[in-house]
Backbone as a ProteinNet text record, in pm:
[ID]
protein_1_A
[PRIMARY]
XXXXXXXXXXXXXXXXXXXXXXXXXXXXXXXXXXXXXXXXXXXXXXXXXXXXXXXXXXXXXXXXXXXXXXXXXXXXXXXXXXXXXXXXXXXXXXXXXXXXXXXXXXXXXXXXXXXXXXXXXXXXXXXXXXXXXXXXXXXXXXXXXXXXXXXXXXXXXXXXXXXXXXXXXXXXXXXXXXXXXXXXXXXXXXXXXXXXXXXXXXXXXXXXXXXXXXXXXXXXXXXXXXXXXXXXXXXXXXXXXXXXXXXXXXXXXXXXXXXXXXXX
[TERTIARY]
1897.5	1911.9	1935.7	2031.2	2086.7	1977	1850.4	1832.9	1886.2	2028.7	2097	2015.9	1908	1854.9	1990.6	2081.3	2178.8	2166	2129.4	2162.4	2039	1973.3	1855.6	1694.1	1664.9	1585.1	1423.3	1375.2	1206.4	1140	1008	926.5	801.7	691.9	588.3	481	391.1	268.9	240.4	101.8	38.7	123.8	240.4	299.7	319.9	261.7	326.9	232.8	181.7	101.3	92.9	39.2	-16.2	121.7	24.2	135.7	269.6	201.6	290.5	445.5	399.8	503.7	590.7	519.5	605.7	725	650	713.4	859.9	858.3	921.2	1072.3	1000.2	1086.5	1161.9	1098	1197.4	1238.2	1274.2	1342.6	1473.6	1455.5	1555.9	1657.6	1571	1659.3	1750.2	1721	1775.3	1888.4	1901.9	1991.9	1925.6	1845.9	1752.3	1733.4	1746.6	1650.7	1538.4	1461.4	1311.1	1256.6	1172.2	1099.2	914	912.7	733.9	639.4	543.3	422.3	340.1	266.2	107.8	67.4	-43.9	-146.3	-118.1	-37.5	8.9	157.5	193.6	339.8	361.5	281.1	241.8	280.5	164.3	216.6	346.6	381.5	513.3	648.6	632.6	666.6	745.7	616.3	568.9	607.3	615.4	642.4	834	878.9	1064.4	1106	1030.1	1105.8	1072.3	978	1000.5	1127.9	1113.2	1215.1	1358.9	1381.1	1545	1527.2	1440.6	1516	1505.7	1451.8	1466.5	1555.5	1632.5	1721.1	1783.4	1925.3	1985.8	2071.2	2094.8	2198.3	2099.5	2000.5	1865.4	1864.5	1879.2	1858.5	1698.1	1602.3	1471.3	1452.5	1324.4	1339.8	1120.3	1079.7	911.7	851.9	757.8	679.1	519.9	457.7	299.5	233.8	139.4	57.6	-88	-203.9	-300	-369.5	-369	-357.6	-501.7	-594.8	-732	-718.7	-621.9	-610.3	-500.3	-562.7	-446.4	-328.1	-363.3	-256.2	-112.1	-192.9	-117.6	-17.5	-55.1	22.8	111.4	26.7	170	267.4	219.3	351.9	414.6	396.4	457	580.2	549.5	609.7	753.7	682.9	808.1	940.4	881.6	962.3	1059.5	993.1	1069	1191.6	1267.5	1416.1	1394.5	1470.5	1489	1494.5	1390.4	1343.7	1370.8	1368.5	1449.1	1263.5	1257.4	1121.6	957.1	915.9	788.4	669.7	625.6	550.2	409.4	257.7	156	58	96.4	19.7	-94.9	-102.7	-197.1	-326.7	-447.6	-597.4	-683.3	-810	-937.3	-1018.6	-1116.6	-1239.5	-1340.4	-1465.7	-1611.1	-1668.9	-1714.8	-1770.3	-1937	-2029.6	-2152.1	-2250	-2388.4	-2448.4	-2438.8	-2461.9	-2443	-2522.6	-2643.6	-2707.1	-2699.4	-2659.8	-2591	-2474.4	-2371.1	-2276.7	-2285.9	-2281.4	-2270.6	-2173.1	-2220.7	-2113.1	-1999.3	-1965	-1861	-1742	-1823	-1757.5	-1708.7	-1757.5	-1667.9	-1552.6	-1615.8	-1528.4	-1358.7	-1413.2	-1298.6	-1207.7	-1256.6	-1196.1	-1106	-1178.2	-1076.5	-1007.4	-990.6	-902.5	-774.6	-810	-710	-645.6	-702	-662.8	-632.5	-660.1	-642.8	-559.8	-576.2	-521.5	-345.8	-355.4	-274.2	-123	-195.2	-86.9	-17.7	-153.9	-180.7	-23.9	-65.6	13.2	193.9	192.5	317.6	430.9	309.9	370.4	412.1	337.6	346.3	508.1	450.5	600	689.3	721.5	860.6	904	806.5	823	938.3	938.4	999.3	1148.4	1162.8	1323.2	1313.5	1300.5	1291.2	1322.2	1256.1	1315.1	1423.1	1423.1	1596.4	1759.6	1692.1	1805.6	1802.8	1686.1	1714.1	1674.8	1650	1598.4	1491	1403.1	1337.1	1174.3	1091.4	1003.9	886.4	781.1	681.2	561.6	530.4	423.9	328.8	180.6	42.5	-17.1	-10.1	-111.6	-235.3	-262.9	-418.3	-492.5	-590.9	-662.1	-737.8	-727.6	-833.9	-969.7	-1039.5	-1101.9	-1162.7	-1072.1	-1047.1	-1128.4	-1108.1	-1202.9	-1252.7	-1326.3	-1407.7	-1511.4	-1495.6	-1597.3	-1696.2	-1668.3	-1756.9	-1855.5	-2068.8	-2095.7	-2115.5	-2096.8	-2040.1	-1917.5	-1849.4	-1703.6	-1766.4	-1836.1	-1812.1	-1729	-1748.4	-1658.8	-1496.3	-1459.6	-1328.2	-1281.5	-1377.9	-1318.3	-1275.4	-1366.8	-1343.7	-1225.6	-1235.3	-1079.2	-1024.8	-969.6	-865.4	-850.6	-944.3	-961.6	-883.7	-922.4	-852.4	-715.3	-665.6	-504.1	-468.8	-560	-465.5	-442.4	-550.5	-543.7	-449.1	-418	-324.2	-206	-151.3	-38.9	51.3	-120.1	-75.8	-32.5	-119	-97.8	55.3	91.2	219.9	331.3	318.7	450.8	427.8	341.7	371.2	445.9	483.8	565.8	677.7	722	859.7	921.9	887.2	874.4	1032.2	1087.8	1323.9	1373.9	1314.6	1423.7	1411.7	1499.7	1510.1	1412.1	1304.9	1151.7	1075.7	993.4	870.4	811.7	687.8	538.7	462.5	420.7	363.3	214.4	137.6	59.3	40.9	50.1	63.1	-61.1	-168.9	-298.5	-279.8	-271.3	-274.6	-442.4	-439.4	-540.4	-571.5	-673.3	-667.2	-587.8	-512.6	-436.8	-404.9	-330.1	-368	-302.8	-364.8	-320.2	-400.3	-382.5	-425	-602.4	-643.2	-772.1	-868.5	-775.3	-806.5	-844.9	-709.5	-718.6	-892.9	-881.1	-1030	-1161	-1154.7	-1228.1	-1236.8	-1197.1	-1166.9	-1215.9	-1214.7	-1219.6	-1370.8	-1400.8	-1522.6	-1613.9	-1559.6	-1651	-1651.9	-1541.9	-1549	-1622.6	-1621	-1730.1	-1915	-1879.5	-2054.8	-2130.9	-1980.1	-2086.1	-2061.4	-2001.7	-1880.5	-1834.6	-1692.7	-1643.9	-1464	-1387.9	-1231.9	-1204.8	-1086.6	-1069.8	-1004.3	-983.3	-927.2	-1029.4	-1171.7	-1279.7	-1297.2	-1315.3	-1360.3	-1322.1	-1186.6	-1098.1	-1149.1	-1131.1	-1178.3	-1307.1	-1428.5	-1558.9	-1556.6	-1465.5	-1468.1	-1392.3	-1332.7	-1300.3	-1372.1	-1449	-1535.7	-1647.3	-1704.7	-1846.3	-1829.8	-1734.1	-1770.1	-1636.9	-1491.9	-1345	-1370.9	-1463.1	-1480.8	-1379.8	-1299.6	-1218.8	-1122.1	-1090.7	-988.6	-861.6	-778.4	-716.3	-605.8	-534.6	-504	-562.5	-672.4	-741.6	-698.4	-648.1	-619.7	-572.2	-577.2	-527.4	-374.4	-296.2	-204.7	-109.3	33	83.2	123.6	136.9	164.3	324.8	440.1	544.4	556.5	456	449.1	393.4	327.1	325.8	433.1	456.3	609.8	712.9	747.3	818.6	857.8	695.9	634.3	719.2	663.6	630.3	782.6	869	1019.1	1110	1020.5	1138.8	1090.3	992.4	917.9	948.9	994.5	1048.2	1220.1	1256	1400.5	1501.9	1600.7	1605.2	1697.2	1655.2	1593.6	1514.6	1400.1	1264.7	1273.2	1244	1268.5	1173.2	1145.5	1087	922.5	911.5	752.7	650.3	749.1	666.9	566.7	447.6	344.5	198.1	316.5	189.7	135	23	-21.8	-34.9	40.3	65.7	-13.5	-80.1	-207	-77.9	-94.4	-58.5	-183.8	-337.9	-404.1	-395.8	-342.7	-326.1	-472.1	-494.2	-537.5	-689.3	-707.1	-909.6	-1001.1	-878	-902.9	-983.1	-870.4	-926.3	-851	-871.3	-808.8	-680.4	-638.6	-499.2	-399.3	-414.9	-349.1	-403.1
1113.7	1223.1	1165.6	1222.7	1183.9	1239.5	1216.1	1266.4	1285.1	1275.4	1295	1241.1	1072.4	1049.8	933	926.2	789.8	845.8	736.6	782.3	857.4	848.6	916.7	780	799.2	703.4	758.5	672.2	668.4	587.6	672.9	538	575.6	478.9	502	405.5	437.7	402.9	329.7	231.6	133.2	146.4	59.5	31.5	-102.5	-207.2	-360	-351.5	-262.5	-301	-176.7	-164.4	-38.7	37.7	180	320.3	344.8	284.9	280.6	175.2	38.2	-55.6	7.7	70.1	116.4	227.2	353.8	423.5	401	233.5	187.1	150.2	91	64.6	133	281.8	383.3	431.6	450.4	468.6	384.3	279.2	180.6	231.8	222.3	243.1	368.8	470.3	573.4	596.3	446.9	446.4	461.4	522.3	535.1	425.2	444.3	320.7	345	214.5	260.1	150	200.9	124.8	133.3	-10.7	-22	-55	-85.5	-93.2	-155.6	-245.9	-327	-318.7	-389	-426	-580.6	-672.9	-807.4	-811.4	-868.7	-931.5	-1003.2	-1119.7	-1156.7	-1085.4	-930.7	-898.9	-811.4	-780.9	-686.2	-812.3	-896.8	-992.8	-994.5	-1071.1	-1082	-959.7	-843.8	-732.7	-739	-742.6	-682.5	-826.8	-991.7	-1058.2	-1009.8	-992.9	-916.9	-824	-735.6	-612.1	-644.1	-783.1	-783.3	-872.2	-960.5	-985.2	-881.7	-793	-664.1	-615.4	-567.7	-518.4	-581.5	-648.7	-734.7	-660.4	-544.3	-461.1	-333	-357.6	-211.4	-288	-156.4	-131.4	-126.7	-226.9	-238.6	-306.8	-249	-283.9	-265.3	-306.4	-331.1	-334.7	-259.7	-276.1	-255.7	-406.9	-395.8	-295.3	-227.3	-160.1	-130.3	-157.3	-127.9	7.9	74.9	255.5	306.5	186.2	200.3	162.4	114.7	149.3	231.3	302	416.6	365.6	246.8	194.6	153.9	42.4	3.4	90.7	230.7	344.4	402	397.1	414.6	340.7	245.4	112.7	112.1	165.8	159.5	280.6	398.4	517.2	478.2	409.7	350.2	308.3	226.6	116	191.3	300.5	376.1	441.9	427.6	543.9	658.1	763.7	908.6	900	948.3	929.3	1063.6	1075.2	1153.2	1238.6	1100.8	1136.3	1088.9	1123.7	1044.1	1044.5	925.5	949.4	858.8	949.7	949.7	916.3	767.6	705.7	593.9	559.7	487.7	520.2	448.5	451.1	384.4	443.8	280.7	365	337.4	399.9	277.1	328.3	235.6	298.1	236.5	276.6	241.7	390.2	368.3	479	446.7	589.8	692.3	860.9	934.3	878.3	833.5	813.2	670.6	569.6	430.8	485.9	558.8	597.2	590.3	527.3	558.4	632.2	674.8	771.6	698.5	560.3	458.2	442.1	474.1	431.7	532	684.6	827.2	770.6	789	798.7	670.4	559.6	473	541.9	635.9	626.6	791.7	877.5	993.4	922.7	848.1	800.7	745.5	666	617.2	716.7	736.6	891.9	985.2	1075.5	1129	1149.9	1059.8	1067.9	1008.7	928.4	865.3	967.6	1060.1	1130.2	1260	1285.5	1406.5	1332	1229.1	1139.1	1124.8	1082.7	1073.8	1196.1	1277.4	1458.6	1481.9	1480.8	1521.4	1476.8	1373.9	1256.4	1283.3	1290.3	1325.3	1465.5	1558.7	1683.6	1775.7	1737	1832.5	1793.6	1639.1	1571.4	1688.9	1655	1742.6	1869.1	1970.2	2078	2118.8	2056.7	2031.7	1990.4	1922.3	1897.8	1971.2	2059	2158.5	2078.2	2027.7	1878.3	1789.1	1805.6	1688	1750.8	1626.4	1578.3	1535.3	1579.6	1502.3	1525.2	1411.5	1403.2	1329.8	1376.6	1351	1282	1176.1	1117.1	1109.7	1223.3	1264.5	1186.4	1268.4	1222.9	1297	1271.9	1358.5	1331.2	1293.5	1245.2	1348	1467.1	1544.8	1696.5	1673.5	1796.5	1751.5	1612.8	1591.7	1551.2	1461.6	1394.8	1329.3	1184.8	1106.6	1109.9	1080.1	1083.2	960.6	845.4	712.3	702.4	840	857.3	949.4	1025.8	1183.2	1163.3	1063.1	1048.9	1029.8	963.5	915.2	1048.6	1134.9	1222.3	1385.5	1345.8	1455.1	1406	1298	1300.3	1302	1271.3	1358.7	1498.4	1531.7	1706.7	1752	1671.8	1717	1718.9	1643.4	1636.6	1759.6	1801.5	1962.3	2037.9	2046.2	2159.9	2136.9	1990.8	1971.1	2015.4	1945.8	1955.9	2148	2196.4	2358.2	2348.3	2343	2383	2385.4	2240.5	2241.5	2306.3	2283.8	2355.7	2483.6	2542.6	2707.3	2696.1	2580.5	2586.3	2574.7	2538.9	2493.2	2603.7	2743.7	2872.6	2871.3	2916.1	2965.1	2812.4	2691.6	2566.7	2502.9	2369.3	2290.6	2188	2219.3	2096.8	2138.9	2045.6	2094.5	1983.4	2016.3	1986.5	1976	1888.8	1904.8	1816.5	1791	1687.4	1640	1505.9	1481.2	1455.7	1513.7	1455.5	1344.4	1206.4	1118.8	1093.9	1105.3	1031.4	904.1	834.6	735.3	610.2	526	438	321.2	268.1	85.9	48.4	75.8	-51.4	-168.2	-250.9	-392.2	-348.8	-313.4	-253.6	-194.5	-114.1	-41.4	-173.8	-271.5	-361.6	-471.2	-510.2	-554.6	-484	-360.5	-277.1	-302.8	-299.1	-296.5	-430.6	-548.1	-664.1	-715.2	-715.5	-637.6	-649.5	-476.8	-431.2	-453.8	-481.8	-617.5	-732.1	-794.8	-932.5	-869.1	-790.9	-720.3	-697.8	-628.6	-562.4	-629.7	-733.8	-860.5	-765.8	-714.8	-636.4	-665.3	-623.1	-644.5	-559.5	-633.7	-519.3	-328.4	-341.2	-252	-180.2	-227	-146.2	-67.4	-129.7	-70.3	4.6	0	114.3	219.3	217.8	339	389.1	307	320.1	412.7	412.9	452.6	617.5	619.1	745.2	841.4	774.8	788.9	899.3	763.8	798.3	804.5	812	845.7	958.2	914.4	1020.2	1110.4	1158.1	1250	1355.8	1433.4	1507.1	1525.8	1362.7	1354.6	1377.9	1409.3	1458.6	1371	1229.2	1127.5	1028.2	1004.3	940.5	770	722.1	634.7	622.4	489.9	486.4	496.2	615.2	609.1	502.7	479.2	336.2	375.1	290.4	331.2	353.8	303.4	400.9	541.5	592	732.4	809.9	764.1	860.5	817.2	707.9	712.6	757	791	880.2	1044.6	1092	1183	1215.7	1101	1132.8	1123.7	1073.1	1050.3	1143.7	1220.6	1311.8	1488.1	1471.5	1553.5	1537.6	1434.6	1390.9	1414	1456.5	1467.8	1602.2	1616	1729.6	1860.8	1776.7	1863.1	1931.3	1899.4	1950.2	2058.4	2160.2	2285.7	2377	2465.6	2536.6	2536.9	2399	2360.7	2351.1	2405.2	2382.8	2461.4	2354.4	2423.1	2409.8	2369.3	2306.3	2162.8	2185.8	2072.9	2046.4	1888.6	1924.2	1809.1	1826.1	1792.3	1607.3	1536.2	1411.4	1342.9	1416.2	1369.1	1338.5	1348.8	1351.6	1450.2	1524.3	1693.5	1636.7	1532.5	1544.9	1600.6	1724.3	1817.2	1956	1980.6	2087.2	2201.2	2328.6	2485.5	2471.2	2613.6	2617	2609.1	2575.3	2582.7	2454.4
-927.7	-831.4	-691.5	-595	-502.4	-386.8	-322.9	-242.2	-81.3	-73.2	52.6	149.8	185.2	283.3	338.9	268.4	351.5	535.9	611	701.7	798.6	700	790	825.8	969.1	1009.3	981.9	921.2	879.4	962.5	964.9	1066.9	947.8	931.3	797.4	884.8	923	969.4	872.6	913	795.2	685.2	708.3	568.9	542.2	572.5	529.6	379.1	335.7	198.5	124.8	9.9	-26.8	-60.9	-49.8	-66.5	32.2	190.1	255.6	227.8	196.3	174	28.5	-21.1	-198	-88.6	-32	25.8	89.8	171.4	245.1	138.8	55	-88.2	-129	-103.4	-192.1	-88.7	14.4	152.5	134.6	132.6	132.1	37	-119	-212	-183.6	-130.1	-131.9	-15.7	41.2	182.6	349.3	316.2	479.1	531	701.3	779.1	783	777.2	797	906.8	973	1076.8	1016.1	962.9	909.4	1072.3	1000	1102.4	1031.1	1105.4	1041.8	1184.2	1168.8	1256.9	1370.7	1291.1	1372.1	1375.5	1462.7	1455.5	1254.6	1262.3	1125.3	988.8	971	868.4	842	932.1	1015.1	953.7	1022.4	940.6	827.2	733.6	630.7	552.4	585.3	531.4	488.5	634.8	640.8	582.1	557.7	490.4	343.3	273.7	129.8	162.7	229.5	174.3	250.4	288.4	289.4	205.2	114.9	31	-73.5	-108	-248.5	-178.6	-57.1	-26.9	116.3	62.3	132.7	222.9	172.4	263.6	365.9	296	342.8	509.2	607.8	728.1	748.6	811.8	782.6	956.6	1048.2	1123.5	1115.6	1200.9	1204.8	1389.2	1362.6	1509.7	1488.2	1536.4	1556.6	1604	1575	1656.2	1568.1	1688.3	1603.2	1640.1	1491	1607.7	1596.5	1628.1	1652	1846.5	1861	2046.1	2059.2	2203.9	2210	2291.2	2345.4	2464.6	2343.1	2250.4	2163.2	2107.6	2075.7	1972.1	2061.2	2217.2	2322.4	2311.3	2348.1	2347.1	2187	2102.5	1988.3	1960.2	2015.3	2057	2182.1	2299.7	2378.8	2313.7	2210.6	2130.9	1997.9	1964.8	1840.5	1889.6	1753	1849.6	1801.3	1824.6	1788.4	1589.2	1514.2	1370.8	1317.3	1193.7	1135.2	1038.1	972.7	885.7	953.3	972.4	983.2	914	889.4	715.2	791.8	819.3	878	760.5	759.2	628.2	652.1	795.1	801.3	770.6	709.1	741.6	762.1	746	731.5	655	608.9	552.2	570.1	553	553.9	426	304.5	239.9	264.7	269	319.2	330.6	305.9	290.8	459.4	452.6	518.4	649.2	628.4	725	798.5	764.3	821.1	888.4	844.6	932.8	1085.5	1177.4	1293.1	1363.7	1500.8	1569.3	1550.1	1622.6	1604	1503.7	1381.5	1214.6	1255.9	1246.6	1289.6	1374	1509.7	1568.4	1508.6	1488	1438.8	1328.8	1223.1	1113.6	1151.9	1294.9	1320.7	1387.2	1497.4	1579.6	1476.5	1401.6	1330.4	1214.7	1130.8	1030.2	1109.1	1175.3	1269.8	1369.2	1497.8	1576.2	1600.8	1507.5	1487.9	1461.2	1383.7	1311.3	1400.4	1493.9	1641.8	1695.9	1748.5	1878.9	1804.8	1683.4	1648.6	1635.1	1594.3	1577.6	1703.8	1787	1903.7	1983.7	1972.8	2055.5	1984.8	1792	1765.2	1707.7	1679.5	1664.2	1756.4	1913.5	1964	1937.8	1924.8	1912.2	1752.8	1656.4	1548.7	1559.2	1605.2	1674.8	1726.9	1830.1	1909.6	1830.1	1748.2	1626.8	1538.7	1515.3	1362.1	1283	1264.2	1091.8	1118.1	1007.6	1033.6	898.7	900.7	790.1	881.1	891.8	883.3	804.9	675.8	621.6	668	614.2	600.3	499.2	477	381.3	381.7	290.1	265	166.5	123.4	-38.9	-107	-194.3	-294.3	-269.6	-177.8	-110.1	1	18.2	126	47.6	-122	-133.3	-252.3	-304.1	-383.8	-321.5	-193.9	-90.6	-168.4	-163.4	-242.4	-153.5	-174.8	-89.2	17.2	-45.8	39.4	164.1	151.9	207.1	250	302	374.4	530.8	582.2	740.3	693.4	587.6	595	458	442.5	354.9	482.1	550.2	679.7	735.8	764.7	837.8	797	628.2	547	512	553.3	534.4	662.2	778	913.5	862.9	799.7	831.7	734.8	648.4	592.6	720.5	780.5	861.6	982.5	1049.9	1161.3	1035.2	939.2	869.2	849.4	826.4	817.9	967	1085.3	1174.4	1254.7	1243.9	1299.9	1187.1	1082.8	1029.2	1058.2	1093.2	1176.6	1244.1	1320.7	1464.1	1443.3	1315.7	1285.4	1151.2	1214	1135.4	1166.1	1087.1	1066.9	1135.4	1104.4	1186.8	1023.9	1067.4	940.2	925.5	1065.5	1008.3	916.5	859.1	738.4	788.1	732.3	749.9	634.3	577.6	456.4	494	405.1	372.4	239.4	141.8	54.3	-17.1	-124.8	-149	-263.8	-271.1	-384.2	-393.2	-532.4	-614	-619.4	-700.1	-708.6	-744.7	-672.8	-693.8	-702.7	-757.4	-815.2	-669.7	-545.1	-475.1	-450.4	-332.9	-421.1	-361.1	-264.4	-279.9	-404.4	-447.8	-583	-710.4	-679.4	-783.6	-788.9	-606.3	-609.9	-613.8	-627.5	-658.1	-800	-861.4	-1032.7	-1052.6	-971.9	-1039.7	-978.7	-837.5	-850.9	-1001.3	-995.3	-1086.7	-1245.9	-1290.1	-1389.4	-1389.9	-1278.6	-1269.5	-1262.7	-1217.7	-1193.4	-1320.9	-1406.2	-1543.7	-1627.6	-1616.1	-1714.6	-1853.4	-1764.3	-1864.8	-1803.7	-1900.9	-1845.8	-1781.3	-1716.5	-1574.2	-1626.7	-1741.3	-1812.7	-1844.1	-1894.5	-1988.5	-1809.6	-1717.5	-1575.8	-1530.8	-1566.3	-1533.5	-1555.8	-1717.8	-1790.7	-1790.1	-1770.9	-1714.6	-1582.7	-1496.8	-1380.5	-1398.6	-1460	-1499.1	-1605.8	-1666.8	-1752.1	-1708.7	-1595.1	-1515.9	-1385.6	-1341	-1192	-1147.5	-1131.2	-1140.1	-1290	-1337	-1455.5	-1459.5	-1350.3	-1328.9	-1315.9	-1310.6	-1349.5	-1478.8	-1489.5	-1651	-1640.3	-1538.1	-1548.8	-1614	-1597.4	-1686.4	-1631.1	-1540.1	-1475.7	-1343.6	-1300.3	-1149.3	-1110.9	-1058.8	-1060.5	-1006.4	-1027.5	-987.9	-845.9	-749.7	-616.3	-630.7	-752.8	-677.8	-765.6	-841.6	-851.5	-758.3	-667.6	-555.7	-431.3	-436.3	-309.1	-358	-500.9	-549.4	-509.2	-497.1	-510.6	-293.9	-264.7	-82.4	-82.6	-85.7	-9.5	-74.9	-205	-228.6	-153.2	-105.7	-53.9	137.3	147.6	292	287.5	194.7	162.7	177.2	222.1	254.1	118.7	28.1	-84.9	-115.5	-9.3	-29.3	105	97.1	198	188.4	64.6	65.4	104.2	24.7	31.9	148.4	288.1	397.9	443.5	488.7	523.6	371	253.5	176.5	167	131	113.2	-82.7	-62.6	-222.9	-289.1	-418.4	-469.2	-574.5	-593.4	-632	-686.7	-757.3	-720.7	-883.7	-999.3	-1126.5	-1222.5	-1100.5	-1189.6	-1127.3	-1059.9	-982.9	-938.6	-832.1	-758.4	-847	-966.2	-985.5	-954.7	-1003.8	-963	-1017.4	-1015.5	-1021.8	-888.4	-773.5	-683.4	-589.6
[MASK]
++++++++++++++++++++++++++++++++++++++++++++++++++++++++++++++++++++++++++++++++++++++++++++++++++++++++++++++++++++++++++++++++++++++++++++++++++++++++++++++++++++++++++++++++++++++++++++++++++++++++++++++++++++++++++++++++++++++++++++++++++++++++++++++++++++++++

């Protein structure tokens, strides 16, 4: 399927790894420029030499910023050109009981989940507007309405982004922007993987029996029954950033492989 992105410029927060870097992948493949982001010059890097060599002809360009300072996310905004998609995928989480949480951990994990996504909307939404076209997703989580209770701060600030995500696609009511937010489930990125291995060495079991242990006894609600692969959900995000995708604005759409629950 042709998703008509040739030609169109992406920018993808926290992407030199993870969901974000798969995302970046399937951008490419599909003809788009994309502009990544990490945290150093280093992994920024480290990132655009992988993906010119998987794609020698892919238009791939990178800018540092760590969007736990706000000066930094300014100066990162200076530096971007006029973007087509913008895909609000960075995070952090602290895994930790309710009451160790400090104000700090909060405040770090909205600023970054959060704010991050406020400041980018903000700055390229109105270019969006003015042109009639444009995408910006939310990378949420299932996280946002199962709330582990180790996660309740970094499950709130994924809950925030339904509600900014509804909020602005109100604004972009009869134009050609959408607004979505995307909820993925649990996923084999490489976190996920040391999580798994981890917990293989703990109970000395294969990283496979853990898997399934973990879905077993703890993701019970799940009806995947595994960790999804990270490019089934960048699948999921760039065809949903595509301007194939139209109608869907203003939802927030569940990727979580059935965790959540309900019919809607």
């Amino acid at each position: 399927m042709d998703l008509q992105l040739e030609g169109k410029t992406v920018f993808v927060s926290g992407s030199t790894s993870g969901i974000g870097f798969c995302v970046t992948q399937t951008f490419l493949r599909e003809g788009a420029s994309v502009v990544i982001n990490g945290r150093t010059d280093r992994s920024v890097a480290k990132a655009i030499e992988r993906l010119k060599t998987d794609f020698p002809k892919g238009k791939v360009d990178g800018i540092a910023a760590d969007f736990s300072n706000k000066a930094a996310v300014g100066h990162l905004m200076e530096q971007l050109p006029e973007i087509d998609i913008l895909i609000n995928n960075v995070g952090i989480y602290s895994s930790q009981s309710f009451f160790d949480t400090t104000d700090a951990d909060w405040y770090a994990q909205f600023e970054v989940n959060v704010m991050s996504g406020v400041r980018l909307s903000k700055h390229f939404m109105p270019g969006m507007l003015d042109r009639d076209w444009g995408r910006i997703l939310f990378v949420s989580s299932e996280c946002a309405g199962l709330v582990p209770s180790d996660l309740i701060a970094y499950s709130t600030s994924k809950t925030a982004m339904l509600s900014i995500s509804r909020g602005l696609a109100q604004l972009t009511k009869g134009t050609g922007v959408t607004v979505n937010a995307v909820i993925p489930g649990s996923t084999m990125t490489e976190g996920a993987k040391k999580f798994l291995a981890n917990l293989a060495q703990n109970k000395n079991k294969s990283v496979a029996q853990a898997e399934a242990d973990f879905f077993r006894e703890i993701r019970t609600s799940s009806l995947l029954q595994r960790f999804a692969k990270e490019e089934e959900i960048a699948n999921s995000i760039v065809y949903f950033a595509s301007p194939l995708a139209a109608a869907t604005n203003g939802s927030a759409i569940k990727l979580d492989g059935g965790s959540m629950g309900g019919i809607i």
